[in-house]
C-alpha positions as CSV (number, residue, x, y, z in Angstrom):
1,X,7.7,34.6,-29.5
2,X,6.4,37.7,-30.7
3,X,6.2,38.2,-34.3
4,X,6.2,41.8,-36.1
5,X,4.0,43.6,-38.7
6,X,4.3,45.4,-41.2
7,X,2.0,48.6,-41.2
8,X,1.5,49.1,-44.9
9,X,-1.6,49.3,-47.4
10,X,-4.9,50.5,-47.6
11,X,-6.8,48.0,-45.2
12,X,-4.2,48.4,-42.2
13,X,-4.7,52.0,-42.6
14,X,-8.5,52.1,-42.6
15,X,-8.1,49.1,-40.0
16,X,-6.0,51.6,-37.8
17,X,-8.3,54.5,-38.0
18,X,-11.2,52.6,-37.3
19,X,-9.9,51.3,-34.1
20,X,-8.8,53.9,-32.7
21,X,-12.1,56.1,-33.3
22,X,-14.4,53.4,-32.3
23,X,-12.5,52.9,-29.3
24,X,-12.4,57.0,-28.9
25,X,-16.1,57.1,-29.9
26,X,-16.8,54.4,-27.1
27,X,-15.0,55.8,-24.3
28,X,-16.4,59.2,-24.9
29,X,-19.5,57.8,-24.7
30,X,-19.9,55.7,-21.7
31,X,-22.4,57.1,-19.0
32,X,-20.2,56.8,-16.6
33,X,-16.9,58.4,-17.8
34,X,-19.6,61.3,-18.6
35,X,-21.0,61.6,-15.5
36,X,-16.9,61.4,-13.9
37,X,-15.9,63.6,-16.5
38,X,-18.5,66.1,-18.3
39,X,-15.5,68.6,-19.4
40,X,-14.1,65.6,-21.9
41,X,-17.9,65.0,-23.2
42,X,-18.5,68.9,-23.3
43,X,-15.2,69.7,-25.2
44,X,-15.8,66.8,-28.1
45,X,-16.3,68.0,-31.8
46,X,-16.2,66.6,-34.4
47,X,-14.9,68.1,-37.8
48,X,-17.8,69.4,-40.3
49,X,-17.9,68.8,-44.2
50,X,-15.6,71.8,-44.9
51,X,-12.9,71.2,-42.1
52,X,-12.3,67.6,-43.1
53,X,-11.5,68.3,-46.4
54,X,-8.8,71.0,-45.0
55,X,-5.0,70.6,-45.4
56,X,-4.7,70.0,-41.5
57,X,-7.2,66.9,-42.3
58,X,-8.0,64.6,-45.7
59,X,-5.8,67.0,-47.6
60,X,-2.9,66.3,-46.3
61,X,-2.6,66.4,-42.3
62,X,-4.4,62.6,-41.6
63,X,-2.2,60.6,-44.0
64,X,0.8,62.8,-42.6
65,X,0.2,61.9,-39.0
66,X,-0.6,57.8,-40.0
67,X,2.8,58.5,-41.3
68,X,4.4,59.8,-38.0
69,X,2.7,57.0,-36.5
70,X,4.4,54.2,-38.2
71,X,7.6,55.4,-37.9
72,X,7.4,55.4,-34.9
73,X,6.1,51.8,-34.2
74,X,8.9,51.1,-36.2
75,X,11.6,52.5,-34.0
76,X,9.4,50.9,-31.4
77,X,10.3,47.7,-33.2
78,X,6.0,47.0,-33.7
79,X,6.1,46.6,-36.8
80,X,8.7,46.1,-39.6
81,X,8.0,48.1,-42.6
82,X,6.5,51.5,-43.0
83,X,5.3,52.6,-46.4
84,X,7.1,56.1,-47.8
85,X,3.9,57.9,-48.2
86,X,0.0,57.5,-46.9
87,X,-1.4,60.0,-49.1
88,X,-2.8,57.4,-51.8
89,X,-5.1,56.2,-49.0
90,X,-5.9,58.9,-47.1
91,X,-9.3,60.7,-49.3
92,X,-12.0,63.1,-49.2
93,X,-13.4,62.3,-52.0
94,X,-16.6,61.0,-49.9
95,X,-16.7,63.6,-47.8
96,X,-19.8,66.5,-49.2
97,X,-20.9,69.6,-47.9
């Protein structure tokens, strides 16, 4: 039997993000896929000081999309709970130019 979870808090969140850039940071970094697919590795950026303290980022877009996210693995039926705002974990406040 598969049991659900709730998708709520500041560790699930960090938990979440972690994974899934890890896992991105992996995949765009394996020789091979590289070597398959040099148009992925040549159009990866990654955000400076200034950009991830924008609105579309910490400010606002990141907490707004882990939002999206678990309402949607709600309606999935993934997890059980969603929380009514990510904001409160979602900060920039480490982030210097």
């Amino acid at each position: 039997m598969t049991s659900k979870r709730a998708l709520s808090g500041p560790i699930v969140t960090v938990c979440v993000f972690v994974r899934v850039f890890f896992r991105l940071e992996v995949w765009v970094t394996r020789k091979d896929y590289a070597e398959k697919h040099p148009q992925v590795v040549a159009g990866s950026a990654f955000p400076d000081a200034r950009a991830q303290q924008s609105a579309a980022l910490l400010d606002g877009g990141t907490a707004k999309a882990i939002g999206e996210t678990a309402k949607f693995l709600k309606e999935q039926g993934k997890v059980e709970t969603v929380l009514p705002e990510y904001s409160p974990y979602v900060s920039a406040k480490f982030v210097q130019e």
